[in-house]
C-alpha positions in Angstrom: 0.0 0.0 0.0 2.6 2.2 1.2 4.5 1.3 -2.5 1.4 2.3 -4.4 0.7 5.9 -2.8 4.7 6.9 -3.7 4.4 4.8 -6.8 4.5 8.1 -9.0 6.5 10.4 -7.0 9.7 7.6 -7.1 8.9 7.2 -11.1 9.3 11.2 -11.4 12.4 11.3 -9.2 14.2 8.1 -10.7 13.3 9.8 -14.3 15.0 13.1 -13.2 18.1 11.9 -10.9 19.0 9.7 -14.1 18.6 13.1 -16.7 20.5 15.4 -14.4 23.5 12.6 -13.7 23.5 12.8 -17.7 23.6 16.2 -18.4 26.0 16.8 -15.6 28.4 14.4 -17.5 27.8 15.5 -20.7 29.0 19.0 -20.1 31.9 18.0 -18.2 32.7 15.9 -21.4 32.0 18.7 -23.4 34.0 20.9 -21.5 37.1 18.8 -21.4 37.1 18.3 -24.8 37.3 22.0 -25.5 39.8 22.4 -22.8 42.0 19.6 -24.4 41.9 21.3 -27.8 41.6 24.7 -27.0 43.6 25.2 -23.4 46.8 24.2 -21.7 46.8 20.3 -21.2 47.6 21.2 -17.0 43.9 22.1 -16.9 42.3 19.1 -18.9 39.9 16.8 -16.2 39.4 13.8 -15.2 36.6 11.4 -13.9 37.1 10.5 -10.1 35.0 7.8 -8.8 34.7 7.3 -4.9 33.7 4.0 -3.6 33.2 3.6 0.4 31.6 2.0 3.0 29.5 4.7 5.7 29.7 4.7 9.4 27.4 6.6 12.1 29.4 8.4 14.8 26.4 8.6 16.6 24.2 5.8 16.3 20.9 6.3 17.7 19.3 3.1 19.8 16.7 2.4 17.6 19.0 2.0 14.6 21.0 -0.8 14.1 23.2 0.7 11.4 25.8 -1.3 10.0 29.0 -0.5 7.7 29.5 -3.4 5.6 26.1 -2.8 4.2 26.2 1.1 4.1 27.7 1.9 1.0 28.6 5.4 -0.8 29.9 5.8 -4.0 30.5 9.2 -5.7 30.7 10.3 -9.7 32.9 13.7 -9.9 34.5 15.3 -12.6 37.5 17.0 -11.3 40.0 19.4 -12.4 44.0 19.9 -11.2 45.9 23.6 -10.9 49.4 22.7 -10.1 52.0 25.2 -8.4 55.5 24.4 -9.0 56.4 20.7 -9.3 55.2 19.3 -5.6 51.5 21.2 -4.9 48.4 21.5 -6.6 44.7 21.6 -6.1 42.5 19.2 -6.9 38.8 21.0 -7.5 35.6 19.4 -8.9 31.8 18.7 -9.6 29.0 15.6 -9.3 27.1 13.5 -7.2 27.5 11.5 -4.1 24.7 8.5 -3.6 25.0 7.6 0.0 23.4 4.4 1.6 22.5 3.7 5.2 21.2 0.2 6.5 18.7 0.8 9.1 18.7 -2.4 10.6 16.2 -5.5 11.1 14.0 -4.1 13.5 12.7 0.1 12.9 12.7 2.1 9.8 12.2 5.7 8.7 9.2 7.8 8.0 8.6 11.4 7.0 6.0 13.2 9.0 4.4 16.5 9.8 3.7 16.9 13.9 0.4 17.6 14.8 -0.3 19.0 11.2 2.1 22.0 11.1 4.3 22.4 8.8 7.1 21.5 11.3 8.3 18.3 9.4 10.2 15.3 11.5 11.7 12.3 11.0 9.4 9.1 12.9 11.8 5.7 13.4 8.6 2.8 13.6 8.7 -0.9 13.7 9.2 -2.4 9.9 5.8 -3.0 8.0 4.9 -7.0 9.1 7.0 -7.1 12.2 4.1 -6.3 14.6 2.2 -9.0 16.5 -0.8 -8.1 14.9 0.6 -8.2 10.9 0.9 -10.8 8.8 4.5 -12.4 9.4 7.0 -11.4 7.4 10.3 -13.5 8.5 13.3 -11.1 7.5 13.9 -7.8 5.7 16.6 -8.4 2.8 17.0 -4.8 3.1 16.2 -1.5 4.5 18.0 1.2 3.7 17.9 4.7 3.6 19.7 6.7 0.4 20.6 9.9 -0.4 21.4 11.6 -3.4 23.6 15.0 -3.2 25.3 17.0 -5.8 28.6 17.9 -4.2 31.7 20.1 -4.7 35.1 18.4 -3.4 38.4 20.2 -3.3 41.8 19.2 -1.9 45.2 20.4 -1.6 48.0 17.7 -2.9 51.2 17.6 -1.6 53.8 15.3 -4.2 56.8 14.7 -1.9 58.6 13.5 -5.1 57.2 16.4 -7.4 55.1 15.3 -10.4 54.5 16.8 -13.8 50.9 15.7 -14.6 49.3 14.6 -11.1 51.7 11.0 -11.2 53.2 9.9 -8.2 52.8 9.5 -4.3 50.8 12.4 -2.7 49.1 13.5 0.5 46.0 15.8 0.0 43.7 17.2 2.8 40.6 19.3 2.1 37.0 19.5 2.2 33.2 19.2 0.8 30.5 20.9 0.2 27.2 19.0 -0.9 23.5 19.7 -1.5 20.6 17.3 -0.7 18.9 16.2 -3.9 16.2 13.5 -3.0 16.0 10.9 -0.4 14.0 7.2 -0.1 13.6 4.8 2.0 13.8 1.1 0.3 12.4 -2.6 1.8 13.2 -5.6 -0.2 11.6 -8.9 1.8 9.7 -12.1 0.9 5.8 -12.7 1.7 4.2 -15.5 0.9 7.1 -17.1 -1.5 7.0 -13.5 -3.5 9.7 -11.3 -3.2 8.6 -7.9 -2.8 10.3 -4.2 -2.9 8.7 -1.2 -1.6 10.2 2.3 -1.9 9.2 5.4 0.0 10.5 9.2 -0.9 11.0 12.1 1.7 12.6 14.6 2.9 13.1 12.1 6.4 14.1 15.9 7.9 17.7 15.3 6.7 19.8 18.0 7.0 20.0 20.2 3.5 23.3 20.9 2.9 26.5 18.7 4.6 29.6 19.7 4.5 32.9 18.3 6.2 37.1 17.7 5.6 38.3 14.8 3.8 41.8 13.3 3.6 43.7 11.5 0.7 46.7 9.7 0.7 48.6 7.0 -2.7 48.5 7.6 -6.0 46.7 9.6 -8.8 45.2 6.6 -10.2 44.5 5.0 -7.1 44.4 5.9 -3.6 42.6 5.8 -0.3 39.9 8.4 1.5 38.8 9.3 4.5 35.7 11.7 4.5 33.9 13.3 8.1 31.4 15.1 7.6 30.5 17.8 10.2 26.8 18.4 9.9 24.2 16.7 11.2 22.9 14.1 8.8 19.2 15.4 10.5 18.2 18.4 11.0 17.1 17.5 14.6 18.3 15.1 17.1 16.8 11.4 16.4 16.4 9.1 19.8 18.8 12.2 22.3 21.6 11.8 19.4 22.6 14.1 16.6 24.4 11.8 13.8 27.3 12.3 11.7 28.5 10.5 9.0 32.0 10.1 8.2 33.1 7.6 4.7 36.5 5.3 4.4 37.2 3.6 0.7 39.2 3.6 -2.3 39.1 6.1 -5.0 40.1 5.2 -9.0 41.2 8.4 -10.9 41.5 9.1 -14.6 39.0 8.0 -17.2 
């Protein structure tokens, strides 16, 4: 039932996310090509592709958030200015999909309180859990995502110098990102069926996030650590204020 109401408002959202992703990559195509023709090769980009697993600082009791099925992996186009042969800057554009397992026992819903406008976020038992539903023996998932459109930037240090962005380096920096949509997805089996449920919202998630982030290998590979410093909600969920913070592997250079 809950699939059905939000049937057309996930078909919308999917239809856009997947247009502005394009168009968002297109340009940057676009405008490397013309840089690559028409500019000095230092300022031709690259595709950067993030790929991590999230972690709660703060995990509030009736979450049972776990890493190794809270994923995040961003799309960015990024551009290098170098100064001299051992610093440079490391700028760029895209989007950041961000997953967060919310355990086998509570999910999320969006919800207005007492009919104001004053929008919350309401952590319930999972749909079928209760004594009184029909049974509904595990949740193959049930996860929050998040889709932002961010802005990284970083400072490289080459301890070894580098010509084009080669070599060992050690960058530290931060982000910037802004909240683009937000759902809610159940995947379980009733009744030998396997069903999947999506809800969208705004879950009152924080808006904008921003936070440092630290780098350290080589151009074409290296590690991350991200920590973001804003709340992922707006308000406090179960007495705690969350953060996320991000540690994976990044692959530079398409």
């Amino acid at each position: 039932m809950i699939g059905f109401y939000f049937y057309a408002g996930f078909i919308f959202t999917n239809h856009f996310m997947k247009y502005l992703a394009a168009g968002v990559l297109l340009f940057f195509t676009f405008l490397s090509f013309t840089q690559e023709r028409f500019s000095q090769p230092d300022f031709s980009g690259e595709l950067m592709i993030d790929i991590g697993l999230n972690y709660l600082d703060a995990e509030p009791s009736t979450i049972d958030q776990s890493g190794w099925s809270s994923k995040s992996i961003g799309f960015y186009y990024t551009k290098r200015t170098q100064f001299g042969r051992k610093f440079a800057i490391n700028g760029g554009l895209g989007l950041g999909f961000e997953k967060l397992s919310l355990g086998d026992t509570t999910t999320l819903f969006s919800q207005f309180l007492n009919g104001s406008d004053v929008a919350s976020v309401a952590v319930a038992t999972l749909p079928g859990t209760g004594p009184d539903d029909d049974l509904i023996l595990s949740y193959e998932k049930n996860r929050l995502a998040i889709t932002y459109f961010e802005a990284p930037i970083d400072f490289r240090f080459y301890p070894k110098g580098t010509e084009g962005g080669e070599g060992l380096f050690l960058g530290v920096g931060g982000m910037l990102g802004l909240r683009l949509n937000a759902k809610v997805k159940w995947k379980y089996d009733r009744l030998d069926e396997t069903v999947v449920e999506k809800v969208s919202g705004g879950f009152n998630l924080s808006s904008v996030r921003y936070g440092f982030q630290a780098r350290f290998g080589f151009k074409g590979v290296h590690l991350f650590y991200k920590q973001y410093m804003s709340d992922l909600f707006k308000d406090e969920v179960n007495g705690v204020h969350p953060k996320m913070k991000t540690i994976g592997i990044n692959v530079t250079g398409f």
